[in-house]
C-alpha positions in Angstrom: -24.0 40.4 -34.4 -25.6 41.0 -38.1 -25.7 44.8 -37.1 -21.9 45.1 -35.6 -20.9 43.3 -39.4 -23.3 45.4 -41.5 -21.3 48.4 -39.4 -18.2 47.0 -40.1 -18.8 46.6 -43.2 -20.2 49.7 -44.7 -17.4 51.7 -42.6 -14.6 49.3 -44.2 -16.0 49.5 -48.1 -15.8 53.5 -47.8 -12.2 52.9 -46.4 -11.5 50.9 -49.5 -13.0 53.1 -51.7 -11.2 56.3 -50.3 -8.0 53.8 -51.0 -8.6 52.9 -54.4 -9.3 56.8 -55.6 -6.0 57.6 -53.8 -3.8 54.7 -55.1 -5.0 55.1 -58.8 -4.8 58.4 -59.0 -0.8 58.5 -57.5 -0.2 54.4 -59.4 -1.3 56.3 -62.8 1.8 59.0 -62.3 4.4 56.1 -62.0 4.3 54.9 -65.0 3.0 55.1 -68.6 0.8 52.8 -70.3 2.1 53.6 -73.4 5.9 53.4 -72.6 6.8 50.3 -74.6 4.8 51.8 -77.7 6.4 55.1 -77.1 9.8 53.7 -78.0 8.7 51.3 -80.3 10.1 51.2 -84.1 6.7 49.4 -85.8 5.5 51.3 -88.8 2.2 51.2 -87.5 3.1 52.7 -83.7 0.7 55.5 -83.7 -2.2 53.0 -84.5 -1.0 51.2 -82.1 -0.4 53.8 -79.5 -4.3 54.9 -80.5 -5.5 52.0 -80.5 -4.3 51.1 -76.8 -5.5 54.5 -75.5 -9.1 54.0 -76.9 -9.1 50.1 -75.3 -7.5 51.7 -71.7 -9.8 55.2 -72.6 -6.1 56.9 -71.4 -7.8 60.2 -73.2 -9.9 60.3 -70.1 -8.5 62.2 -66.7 -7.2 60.1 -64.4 -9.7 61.0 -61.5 -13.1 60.3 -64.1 -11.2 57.3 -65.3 -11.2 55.7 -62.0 -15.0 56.3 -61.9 -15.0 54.0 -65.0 -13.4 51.5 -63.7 -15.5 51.5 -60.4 -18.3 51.3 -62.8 -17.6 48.4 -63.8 -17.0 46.8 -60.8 -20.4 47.9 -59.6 -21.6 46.1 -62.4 -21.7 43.0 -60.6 -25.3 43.4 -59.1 -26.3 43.4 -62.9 -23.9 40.1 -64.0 -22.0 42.3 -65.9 -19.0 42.5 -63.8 -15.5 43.8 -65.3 -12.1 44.7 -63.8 -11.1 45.9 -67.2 -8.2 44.8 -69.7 -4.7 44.7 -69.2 -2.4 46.7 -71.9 -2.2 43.4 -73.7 -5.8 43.1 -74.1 -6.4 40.4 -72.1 -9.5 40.3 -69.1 -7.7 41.5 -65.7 -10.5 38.4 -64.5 -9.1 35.3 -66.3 -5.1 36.9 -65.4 -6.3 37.9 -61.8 -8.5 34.6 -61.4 -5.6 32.0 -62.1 -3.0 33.9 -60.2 -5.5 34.1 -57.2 -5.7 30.4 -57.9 -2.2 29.8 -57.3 -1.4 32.0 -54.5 -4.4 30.8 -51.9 -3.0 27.3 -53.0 0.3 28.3 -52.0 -0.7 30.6 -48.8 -3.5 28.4 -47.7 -1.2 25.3 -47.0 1.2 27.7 -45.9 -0.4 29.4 -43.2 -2.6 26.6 -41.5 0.9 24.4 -41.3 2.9 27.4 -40.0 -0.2 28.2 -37.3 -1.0 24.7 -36.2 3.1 24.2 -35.8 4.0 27.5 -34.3 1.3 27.3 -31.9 2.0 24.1 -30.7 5.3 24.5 -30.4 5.0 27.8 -29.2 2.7 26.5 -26.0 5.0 23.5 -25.7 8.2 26.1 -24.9 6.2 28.6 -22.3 5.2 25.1 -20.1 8.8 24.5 -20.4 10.3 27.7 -19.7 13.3 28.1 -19.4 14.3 24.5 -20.1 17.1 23.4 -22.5 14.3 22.9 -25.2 13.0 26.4 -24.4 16.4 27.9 -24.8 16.9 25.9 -28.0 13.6 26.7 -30.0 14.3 30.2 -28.8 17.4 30.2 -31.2 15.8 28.4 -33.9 13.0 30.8 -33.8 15.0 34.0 -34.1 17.6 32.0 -36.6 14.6 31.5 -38.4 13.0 34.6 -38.2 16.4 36.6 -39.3 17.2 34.4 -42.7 16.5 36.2 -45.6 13.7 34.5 -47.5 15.5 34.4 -50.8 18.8 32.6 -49.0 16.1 30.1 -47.5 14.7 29.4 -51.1 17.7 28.8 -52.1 18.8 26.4 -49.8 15.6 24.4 -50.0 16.4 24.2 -53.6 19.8 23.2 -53.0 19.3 20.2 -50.6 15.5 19.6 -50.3 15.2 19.2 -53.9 18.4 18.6 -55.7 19.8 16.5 -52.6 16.5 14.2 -52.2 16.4 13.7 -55.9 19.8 12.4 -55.8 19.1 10.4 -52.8 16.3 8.5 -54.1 18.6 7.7 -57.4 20.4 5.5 -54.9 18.3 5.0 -51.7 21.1 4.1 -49.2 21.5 5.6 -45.8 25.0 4.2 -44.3 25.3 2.9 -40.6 27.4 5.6 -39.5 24.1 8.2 -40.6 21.8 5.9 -39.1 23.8 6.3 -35.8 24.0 9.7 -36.1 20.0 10.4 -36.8 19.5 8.3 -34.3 21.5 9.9 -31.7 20.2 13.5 -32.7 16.9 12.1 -32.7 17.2 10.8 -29.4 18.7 14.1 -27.8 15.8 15.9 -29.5 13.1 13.5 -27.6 14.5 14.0 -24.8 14.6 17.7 -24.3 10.6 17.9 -26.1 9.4 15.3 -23.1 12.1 16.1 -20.6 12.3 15.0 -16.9 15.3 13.8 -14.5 17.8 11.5 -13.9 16.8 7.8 -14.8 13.5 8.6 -17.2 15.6 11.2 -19.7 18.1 8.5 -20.3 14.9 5.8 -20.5 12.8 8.7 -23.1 16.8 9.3 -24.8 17.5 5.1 -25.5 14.0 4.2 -26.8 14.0 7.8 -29.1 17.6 6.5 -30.4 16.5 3.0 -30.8 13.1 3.1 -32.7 14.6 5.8 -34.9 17.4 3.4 -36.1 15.1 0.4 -36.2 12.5 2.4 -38.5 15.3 4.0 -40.5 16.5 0.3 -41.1 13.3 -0.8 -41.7 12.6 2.1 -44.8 16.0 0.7 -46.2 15.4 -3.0 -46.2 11.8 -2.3 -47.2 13.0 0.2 -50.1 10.2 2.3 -48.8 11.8 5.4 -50.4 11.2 3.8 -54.1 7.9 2.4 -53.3 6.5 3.9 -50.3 3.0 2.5 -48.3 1.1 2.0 -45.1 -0.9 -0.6 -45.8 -3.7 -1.6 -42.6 -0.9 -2.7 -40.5 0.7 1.1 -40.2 -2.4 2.6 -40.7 -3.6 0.8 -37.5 -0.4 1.3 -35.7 -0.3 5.1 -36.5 -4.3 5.3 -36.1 -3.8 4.1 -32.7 -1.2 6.6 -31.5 -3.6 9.3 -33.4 -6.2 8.4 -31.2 -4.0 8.5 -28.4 -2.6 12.2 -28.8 -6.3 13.4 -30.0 -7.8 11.9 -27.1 -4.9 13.7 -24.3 -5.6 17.2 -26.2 -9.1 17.3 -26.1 -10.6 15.0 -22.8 -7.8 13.7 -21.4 -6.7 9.7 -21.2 -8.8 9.5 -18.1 -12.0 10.3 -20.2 -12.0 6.3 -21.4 -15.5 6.6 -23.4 -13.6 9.6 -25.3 -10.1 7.2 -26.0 -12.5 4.5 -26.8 -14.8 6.1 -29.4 -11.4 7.0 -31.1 -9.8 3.4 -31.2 -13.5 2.6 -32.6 -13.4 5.1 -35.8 -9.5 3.8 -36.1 -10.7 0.0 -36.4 -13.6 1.3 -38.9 -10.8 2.8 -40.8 -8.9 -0.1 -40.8 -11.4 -2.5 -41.8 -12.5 -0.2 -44.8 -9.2 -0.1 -46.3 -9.2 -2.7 -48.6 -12.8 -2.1 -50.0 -11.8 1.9 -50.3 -9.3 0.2 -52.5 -11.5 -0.9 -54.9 -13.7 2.8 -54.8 -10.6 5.0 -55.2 -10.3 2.6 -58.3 -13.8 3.0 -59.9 -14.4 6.6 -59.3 -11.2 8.1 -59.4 -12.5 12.0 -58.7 -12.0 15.1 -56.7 -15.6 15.1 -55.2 -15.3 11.5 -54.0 -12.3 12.8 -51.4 -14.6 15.4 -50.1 -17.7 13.2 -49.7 -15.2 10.4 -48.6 -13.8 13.0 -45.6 -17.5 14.0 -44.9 -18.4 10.9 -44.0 -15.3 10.3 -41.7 -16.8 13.0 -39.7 -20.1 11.8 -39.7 -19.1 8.4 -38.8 -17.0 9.6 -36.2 -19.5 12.1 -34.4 -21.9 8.9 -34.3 -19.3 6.6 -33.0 -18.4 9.3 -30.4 -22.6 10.2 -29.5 -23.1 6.6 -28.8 -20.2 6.1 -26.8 -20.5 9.4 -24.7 -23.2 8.7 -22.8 -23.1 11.6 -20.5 -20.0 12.9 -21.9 -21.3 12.7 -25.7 -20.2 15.8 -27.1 -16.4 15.5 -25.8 -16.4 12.1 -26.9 -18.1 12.8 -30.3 -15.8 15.7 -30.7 -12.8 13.5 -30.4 -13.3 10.7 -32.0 -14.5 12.8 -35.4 -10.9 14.8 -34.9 -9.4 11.3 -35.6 -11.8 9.9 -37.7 -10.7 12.5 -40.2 -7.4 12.0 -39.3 -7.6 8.4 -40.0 -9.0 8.8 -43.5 -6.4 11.0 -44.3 -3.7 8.2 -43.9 -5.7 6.0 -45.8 -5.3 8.9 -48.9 -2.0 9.7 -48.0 -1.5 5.4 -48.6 -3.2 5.4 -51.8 -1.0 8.5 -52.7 1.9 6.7 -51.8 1.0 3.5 -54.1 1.1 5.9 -57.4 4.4 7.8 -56.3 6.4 5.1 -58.4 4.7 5.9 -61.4 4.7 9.3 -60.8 8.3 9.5 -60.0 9.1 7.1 -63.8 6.6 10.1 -65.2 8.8 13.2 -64.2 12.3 11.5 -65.1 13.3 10.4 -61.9 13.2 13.7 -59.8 9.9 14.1 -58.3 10.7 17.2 -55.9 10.0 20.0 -58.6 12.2 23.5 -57.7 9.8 25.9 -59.9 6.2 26.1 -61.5 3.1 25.3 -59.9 2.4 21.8 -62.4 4.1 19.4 -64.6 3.6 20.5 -67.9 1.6 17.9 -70.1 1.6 15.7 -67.3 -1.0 12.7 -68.4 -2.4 10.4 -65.5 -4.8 9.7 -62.8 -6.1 12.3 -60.0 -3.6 10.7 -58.0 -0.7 11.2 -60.3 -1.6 15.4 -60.3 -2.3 14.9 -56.6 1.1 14.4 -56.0 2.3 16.6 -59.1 0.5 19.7 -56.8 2.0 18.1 -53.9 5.6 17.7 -54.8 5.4 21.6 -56.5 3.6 23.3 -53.5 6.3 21.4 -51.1 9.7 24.0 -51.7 7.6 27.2 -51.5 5.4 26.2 -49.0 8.8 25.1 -46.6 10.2 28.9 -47.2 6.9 30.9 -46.1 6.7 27.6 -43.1 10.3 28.2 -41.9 9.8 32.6 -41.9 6.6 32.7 -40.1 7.0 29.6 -37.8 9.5 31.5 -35.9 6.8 34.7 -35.7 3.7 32.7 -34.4 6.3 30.5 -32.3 7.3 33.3 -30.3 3.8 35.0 -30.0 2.1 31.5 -29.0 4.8 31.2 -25.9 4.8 35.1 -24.8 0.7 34.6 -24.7 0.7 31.6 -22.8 3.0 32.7 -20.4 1.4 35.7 -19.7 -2.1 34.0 -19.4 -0.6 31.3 -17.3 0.2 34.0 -14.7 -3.1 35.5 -14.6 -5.4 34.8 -11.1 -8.3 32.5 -13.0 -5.3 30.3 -13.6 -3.9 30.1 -10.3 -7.3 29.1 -9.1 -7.7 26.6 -11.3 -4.6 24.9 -9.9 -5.8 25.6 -6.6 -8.9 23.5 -7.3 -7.0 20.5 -7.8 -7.4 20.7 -11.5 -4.9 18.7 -13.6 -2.4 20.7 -15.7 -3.7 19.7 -18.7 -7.3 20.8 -18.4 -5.4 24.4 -16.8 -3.5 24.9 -20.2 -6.1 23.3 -22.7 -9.5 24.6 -21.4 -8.9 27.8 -19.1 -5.3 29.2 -20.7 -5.1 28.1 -24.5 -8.3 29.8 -25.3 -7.2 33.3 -24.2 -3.8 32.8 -25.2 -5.5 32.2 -28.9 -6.8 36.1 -29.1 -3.1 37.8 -29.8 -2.5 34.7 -32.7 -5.9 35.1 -34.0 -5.0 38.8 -34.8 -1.6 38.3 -36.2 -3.0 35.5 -38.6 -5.7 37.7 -39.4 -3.3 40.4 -41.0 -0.9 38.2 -42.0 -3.4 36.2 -44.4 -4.6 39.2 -45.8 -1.2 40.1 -46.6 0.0 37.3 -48.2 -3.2 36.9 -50.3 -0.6 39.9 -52.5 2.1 37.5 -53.2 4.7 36.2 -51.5 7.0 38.3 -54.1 10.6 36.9 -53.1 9.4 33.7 -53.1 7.2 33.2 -56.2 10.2 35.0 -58.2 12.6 32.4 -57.1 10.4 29.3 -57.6 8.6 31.1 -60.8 5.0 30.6 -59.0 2.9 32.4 -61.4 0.9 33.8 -57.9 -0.6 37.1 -57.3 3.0 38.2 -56.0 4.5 38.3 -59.1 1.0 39.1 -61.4 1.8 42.6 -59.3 5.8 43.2 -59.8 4.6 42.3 -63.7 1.9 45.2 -63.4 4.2 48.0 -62.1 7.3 47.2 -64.9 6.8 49.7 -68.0 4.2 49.9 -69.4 2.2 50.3 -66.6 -0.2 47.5 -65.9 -2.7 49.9 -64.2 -6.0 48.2 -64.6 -3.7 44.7 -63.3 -2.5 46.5 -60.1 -5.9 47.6 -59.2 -7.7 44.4 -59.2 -4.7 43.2 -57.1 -4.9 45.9 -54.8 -8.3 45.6 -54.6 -8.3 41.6 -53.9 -5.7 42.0 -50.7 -8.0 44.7 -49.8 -11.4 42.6 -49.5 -9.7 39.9 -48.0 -8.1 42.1 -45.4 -11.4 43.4 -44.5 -12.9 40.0 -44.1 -10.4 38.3 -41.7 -10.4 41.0 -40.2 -13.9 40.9 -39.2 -13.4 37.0 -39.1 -11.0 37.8 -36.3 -13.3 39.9 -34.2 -15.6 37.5 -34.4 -13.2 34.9 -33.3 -12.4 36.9 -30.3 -16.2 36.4 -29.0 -16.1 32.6 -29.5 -12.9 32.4 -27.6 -13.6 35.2 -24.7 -17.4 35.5 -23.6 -16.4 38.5 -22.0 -16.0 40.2 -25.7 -19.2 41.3 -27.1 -19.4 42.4 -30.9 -21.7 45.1 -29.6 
């Protein structure tokens, strides 16, 4: 395996290099560094048009210039490493670096949410072909997949941020809503779990009616204004969690498995109120990773000791909602500082542009959800566009693996659907995704352009659209070009390793 990504990577850096000459050499004749000076009316404009050639060296050829800017980047096995300045003299590192920042905040969220969704509901539709659900997340999907990404900004603007900021001004849902929700929710329910006759009506009236008892609950409550778990919901949602976890991975029959997970959700419970009290004393980034560490630590015991001989299926599962677990108690403790956060921003908490609050003062938890409440409009567009993609390739794979003869004789030997679908099918199914992901991250590590222009994210979308405007931001658009480049060539190579961990009939060799 070392030698296949030594290989693959000595044959993609010479691609990339090859690249680079090429696109400096033809970026360099579309534009001219010197075209705002050129026109300029300052009484000093040729010392500053010299003085801007000297810092770019633009009395160089283009071909030997590129050479000095590879120089530099080479410069990196000395500590000396440079991507040049831009033609306002700042580093291309600290412009690059914070843009980077932004858009992996922005794509990271975006892509695991639009992969875990599209995949499961993707799967969900191909063991329901042709069903009325089928049909309808068919439509979505290519509704979806058709919208324009700028029309879908601005829709999310219109009632996901200005619409829920108007609704929490006044926090009333009427009954004739809570009917209709209710309804709609029930309908939805139904087609999702399906069945016949007398147990869709049965899955359709219990949908309808805990929708409209939890909808009247929020109201009654005024969750919306102060919203919280607290142990009681935390147990309650832990429990179904564990529950869902436990189907996926074992099965409910594996009882060791479902009861390692209740375990880790009654540790989780019963650590809430002192968690309380260390989210209070050391309010810090590095205690939420050391505190979801430990989740999984305490759940891979919980699950090793229960196993017996099943230990690793059990341990597996009952870490999943471990971590799961502690992530409702931080969502509860974000919850308890939205009021404050929401008397800090004026009242309208879902932001429509930037990536922060400027000169927002506060606890972690207060920026927490500042970062939250940003990322959420932008994050939604780049969801809604590529759920519909990975939808459609997660139940074209399935369907097709579901037909192959390994499958068929898994049936044949009695074996339940779920273990078919989750342990002989999903895995091969996985292999088309995994290389659609891989090329779509590297993609969108260059900006989502449309949608950092209309939500004025400062990401590496629109650090490039700024580098190609006159003047020419050459020195800019490399390092961008450069950055998508690298990261292409290592998903890439992530993914071809991914395809020997899901097929063992791959080799790397």
């Amino acid at each position: 395996m070392l030698s296949f990504i030594i290989r693959r990577l000595g044959a993609s850096i010479l691609v990339l290099l090859v690249a680079s000459f090429l696109i400096y050499n033809l970026a360099s004749l579309a534009g001219d560094p010197l075209g705002d000076l050129r026109g300029s009316t300052a009484p000093n404009k040729a010392a500053l048009i010299a003085a801007r050639t000297d810092q770019l060296q633009l009395n160089v050829p283009t071909p030997l210039r590129f050479f000095i800017w590879l120089s530099g980047i080479l410069k990196v096995f000395i500590g000396q490493f440079t991507l040049g300045d831009s033609v306002n003299g700042h580093s291309v590192i600290s412009l690059v670096g914070s843009s980077a920042a932004n858009t992996l905040q922005l794509v990271t969220a975006a892509t695991l949410l639009a992969v875990i969704f599209g995949v499961a509901i993707g799967m969900s539709t191909a063991i329901r072909q042709y069903s009325g659900y089928d049909y309808t997340v068919t439509f979505l999907s290519f509704l979806f997949f058709s919208l324009p990404a700028f029309w879908v900004a601005v829709l999310l603007k219109l009632y996901v941020a200005i619409g829920f900021n108007n609704f929490l001004g006044s926090p009333v849902i009427s009954p004739l809503s809570i009917v209709v929700i209710s309804l709609v929710s029930g309908f939805i329910w139904m087609s999702i779990i399906g069945g016949e006759g007398k147990p869709r009506l049965i899955i359709f009236g219990s949908a309808t009616v805990i929708t409209a008892a939890t909808l009247s609950f929020l109201i009654v409550t005024g969750w919306f204004t102060t919203p919280q778990l607290g142990p009681v919901l935390i147990a309650v949602l832990g429990a179904l969690t564990a529950l869902m976890v436990t189907s996926l991975t074992t099965g409910l029959s594996n009882r060791r498995a479902l009861y390692a997970a209740l375990i880790t959700v009654a540790i989780g419970v019963a650590l809430w109120y002192p968690l309380q009290f260390v989210f209070a004393a050391f309010p810090a980034f590095w205690l939420l990773g050391l505190l979801g560490v430990l989740s999984i630590v305490v759940g891979l015991a919980v699950g090793y000791f229960m196993g017996r001989d099943d230990r690793w299926p059990a341990a597996r599962t009952a870490a999943i909602t471990s971590f799961l677990v502690g992530l409702l108690v931080l969502a509860d403790r974000l919850m308890r500082s939205w009021p404050d956060y929401v008397e800090a921003v004026g009242g309208r908490p879902i932001a429509t542009v930037g990536a922060n609050t400027p000169d927002l003062e506060g606890s972690i938890w207060l920026h927490m959800i500042d970062s939250y409440t940003h990322l959420l409009l932008p994050t939604m567009s780049l969801i809604l566009i590529s759920l519909a993609g990975y939808t459609r390739y997660a139940r074209a794979s399935l369907l097709e693996v579901m037909n192959q003869d390994y499958v068929r004789t898994a049936r044949a030997k009695g074996l339940t659907e779920r273990t078919v679908v989750m342990r002989h099918a999903f895995r091969n199914a996985m292999i088309p995704i995994i290389t659609v992901v891989a090329f779509d991250v590297g993609g969108l590590i260059g900006g989502a352009v449309i949608t950092e222009t209309i939500f004025a994210w400062r990401g590496m979308g629109s650090l490039f659209t700024g580098a190609l405007k006159d003047p020419l931001d050459l020195n800019v658009l490399m390092a961008v070009f450069l950055i998508v480049g690298s990261f292409a060539i290592v998903f890439n190579i992530l993914a071809d390793l991914a395809y020997t961990a899901l097929d063992p009939r791959i080799r790397v060799s």
